[in-house]
C-alpha positions in Angstrom: -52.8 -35.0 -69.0 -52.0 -35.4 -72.9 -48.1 -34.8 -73.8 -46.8 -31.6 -75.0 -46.0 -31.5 -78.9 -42.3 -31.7 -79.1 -41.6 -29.1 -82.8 -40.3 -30.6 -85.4 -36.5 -29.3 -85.8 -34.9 -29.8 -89.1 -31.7 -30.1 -89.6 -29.3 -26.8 -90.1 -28.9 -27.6 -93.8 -32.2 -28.5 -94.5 -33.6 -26.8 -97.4 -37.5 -28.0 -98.6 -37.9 -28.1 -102.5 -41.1 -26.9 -103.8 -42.2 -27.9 -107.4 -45.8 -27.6 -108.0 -46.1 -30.5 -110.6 -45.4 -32.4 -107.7 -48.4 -31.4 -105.5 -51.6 -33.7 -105.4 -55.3 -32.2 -105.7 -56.1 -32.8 -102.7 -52.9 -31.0 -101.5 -53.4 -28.0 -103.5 -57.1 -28.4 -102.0 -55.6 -27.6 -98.7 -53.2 -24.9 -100.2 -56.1 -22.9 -101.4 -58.0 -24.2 -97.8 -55.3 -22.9 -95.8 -54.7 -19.5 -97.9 -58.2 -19.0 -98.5 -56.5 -17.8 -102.3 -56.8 -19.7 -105.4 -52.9 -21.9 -106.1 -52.3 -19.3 -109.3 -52.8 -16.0 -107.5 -48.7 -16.7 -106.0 -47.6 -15.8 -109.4 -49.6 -12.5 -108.9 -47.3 -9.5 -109.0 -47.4 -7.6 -105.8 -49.7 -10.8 -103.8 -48.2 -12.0 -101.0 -46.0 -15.0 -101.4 -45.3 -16.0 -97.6 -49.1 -17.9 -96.9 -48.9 -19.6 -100.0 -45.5 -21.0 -99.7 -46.2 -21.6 -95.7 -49.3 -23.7 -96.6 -47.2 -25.4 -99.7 -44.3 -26.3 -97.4 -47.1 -27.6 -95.2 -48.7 -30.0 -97.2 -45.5 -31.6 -98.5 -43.9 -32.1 -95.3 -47.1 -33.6 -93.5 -46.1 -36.8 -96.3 -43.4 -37.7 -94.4 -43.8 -36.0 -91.2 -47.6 -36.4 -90.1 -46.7 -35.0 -86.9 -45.4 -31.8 -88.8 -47.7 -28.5 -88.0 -48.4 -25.2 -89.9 -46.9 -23.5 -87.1 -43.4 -25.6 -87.6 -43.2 -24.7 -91.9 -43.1 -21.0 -90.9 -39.3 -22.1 -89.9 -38.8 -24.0 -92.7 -36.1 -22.5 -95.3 -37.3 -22.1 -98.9 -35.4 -23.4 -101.7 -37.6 -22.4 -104.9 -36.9 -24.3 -108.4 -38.3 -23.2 -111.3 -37.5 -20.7 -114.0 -36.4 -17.9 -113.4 -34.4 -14.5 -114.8 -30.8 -14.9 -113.9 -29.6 -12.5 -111.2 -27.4 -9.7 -113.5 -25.3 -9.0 -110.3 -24.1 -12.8 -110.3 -20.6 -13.9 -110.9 -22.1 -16.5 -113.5 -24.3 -13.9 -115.2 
């Protein structure tokens, strides 16, 4: 009888950074794969955001942790880098 997949826990403070110039082809091969949706269609206002950042979390975690599984980046917290407008309700605004 074949062993039960234990889930991959991260820690409480983990946080996954996503940048995109970081990503492979053949990653953002399986991003599009996964998503059946072209990489640039996350920017798309009013598209969906949480396939494409599942299946991005997915990719770059399965370099270090091969035993990492699309089910186990849907737990994952999202830290996203980038630029951005600065939130006007911020004490640093």
């Amino acid at each position: 009888m074949p062993a039960k997949k234990t889930a991959f826990v991260p820690p409480t403070d983990f946080t996954l950074d996503l940048k995109l110039e970081s990503l492979t082809i053949d990653e953002i091969d399986a991003i599009e794969e996964i998503t059946g949706q072209p990489l640039d269609s996350l920017n798309k206002p009013g598209s969906r955001r949480a396939p494409m950042l599942k299946a991005m979390a997915y990719v770059v975690m399965k370099r270090k942790h091969p035993e990492f599984s699309i089910e186990d980046a849907g737990n994952l917290r999202i830290n996203l880098k980038g630029k951005g407008k600065p939130d006007p309700t911020a004490t640093n605004a």
